[in-house]
N, C-alpha and C positions, 0 to 999 in steps of 0.2 A: 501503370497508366491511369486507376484512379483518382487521382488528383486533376488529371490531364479532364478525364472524362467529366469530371463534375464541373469544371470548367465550361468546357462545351456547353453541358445540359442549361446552364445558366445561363447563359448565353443565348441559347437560341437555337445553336450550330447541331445539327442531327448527325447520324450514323453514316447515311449516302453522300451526302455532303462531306463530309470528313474524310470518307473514302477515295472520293475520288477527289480532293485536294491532295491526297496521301497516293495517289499512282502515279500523279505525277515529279514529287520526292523519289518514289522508287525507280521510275524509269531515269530520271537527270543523273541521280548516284551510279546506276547500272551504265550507262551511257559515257559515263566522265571518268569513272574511278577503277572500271573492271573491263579492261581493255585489255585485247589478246598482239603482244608486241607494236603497242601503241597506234592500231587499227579503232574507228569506231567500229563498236559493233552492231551486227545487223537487225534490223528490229527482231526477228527468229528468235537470236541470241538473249534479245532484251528478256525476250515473253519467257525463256528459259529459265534465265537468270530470277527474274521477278516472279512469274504467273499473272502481270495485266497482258489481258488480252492483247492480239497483233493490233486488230485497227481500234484499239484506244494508245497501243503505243506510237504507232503511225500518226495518229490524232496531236498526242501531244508533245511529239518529237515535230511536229509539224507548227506548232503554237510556241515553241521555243523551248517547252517542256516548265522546271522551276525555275524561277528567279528568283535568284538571292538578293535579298533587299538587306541594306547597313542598314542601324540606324537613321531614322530621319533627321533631317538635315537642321530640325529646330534642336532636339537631343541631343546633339551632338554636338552643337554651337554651345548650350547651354552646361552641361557637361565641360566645357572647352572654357566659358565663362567664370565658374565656381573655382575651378581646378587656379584661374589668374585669381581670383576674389582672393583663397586661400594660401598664397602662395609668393607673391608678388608684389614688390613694392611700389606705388603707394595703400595699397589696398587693404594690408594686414598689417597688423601692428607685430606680427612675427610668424613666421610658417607655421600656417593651422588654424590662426586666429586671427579671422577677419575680422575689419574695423566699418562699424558703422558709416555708412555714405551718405553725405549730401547728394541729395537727387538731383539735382541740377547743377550744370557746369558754373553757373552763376554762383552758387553760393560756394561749390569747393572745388572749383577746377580741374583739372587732370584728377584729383579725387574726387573721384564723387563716382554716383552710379552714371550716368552720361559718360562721364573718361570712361569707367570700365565696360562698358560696351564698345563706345571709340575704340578701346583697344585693342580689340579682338576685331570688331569689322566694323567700315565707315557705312556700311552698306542695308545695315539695321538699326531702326531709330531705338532709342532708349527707352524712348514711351513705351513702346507695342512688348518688348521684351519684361517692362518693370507692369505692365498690365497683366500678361500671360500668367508671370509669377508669383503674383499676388493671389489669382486666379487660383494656385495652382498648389498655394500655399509654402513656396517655397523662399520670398521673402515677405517681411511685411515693414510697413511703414506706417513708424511714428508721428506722436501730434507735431515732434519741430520738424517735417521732412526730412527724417534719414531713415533711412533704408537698409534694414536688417537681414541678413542670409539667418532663417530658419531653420537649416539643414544644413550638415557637414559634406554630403553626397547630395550632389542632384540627383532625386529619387522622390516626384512630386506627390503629393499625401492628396491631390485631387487630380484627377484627370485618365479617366479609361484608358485612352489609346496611348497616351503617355510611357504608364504603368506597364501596357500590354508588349511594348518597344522591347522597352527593358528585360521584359519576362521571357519573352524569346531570342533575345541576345545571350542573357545569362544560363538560360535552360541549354540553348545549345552549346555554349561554350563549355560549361561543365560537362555537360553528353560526350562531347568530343575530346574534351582530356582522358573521360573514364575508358570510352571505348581506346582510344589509343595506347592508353595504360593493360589493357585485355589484347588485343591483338597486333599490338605495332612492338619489332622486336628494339634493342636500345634504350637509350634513356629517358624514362618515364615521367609524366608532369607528376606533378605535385599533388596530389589529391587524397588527404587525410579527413577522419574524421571520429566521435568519440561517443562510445553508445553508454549509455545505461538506463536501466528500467525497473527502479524500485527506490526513484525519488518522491519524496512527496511534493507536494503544491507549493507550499514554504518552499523545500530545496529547489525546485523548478524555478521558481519568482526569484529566486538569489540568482543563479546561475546566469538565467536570463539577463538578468541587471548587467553581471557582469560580462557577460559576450556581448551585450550593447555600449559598452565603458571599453573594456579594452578590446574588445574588435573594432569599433572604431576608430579609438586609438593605432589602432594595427591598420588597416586602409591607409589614414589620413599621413600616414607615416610612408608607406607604400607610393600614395599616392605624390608627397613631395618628392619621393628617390626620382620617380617616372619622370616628373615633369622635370628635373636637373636634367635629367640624361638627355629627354628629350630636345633642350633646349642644346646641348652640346654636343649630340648627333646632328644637327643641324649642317654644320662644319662639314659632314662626312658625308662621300658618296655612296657609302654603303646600301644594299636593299631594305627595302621599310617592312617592320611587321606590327604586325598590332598584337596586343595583351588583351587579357583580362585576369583579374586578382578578385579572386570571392571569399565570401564567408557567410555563414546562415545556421540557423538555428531555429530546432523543431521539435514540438511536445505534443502527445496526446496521453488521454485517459488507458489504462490498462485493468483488463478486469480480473485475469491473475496475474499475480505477481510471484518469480521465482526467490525463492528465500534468500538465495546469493547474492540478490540484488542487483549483478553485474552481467550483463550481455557480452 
């Protein structure tokens, strides 16, 4: 939870505060997921299961308890937008490898950055979204008006609340493989990883390089399978589920180091 915590303290966000954003997580989970032959159970039950008091359970069984929030609906458009940029004819000049856009429909028609918002929704102008982005650094635009994707992942290099979307999408969805990999009996998600600790700075800065080279490469690969399928599950009535596919990478200082080198 240190990582968690230093966030917080930066932030602003105190102990009391945090807490009792956090009782109401633990009462919605107790409430929705630990039900006795598909009974909700009674607050009593709650305060057992948990330890928040009855009338803060009552309180916020009463207030709805949590709510789950998607991603925002700008995140998710935009996400949705990159995923066509990347992927899509006329947009790439081949899966992976987007092609510079005329900004306006005027000079490059169905191509250009206006088609590729067109595309996705008539319902958002081109301007406000090629504004945001710029903002946000995740395109930029040259002296002849075209329009550059910055980033292979929408994953914008400004913007707090943006970033912080993202941050608890991805914290939970890895939480939730790990934990189900711990206590859910059956077939386990996917969740590997590879330790050592008696790299030096050089070997770090290599490594890095390369988990930045081919783990993107691995995503963006990923990310073309997804959108095919997606596209041809379309056809099918089947029920919908959502993904998520990660990958991340993390260094610090070590002040011994075991001779073996190998964790």
């Amino acid at each position: 939870m240190r990582p968690i915590v230093r966030l917080l303290l930066r932030k602003g966000m105190t102990y009391p505060f945090f807490a009792d954003m956090l009782k109401g997580v633990f009462v919605a989970v107790a409430s929705q997921e630990f039900r006795l032959s598909g009974a909700e159970p009674s607050d009593s039950r709650i305060t057992l299961l948990t330890g928040v008091h009855r009338k803060d359970v009552r309180r916020l069984r009463e207030q709805g308890g949590e709510v789950e929030a998607p991603l925002p609906e700008e995140i998710s458009f935009g996400a949705h937008l990159v995923s066509v940029w990347l992927n899509q004819a006329p947009f790439c000049a081949s899966r992976g490898v987007p092609l510079p856009l005329p900004r306006r429909a005027s000079a490059g028609g169905a191509c250009s950055f206006d088609g590729l918002v067109a595309s996705v929704s008539k319902d958002i102008r081109a301007r406000v979204v090629l504004d945001e982005w710029r903002r946000l650094g995740i395109v930029r635009l040259d002296d002849e008006g075209m329009v550059h994707l910055e980033t292979a992942a929408f994953v914008p290099t400004r913007g707090f609340d943006e970033k912080a979307a993202y941050f608890g999408h991805n914290i939970h969805d890895h939480a939730a493989a790990a934990v189900h990999n711990l206590t859910t009996a059956g077939k386990p998600f996917f969740e590997r990883s590879v330790h050592y600790n008696a790299l030096s700075p050089k070997g770090v800065a290599e490594l890095e390089s390369a988990v930045h080279r081919d783990g993107m490469n691995a995503l963006l690969a990923f990310n073309e399978l997804a959108s095919s399928l997606e596209k041809r599950d379309e056809l099918t009535v089947e029920p919908r589920q959502r993904i998520t596919v990660g990958l991340y990478f993390y260094s610090e200082a070590l002040n011994d180091v075991p001779a073996d080198g190998k964790d």
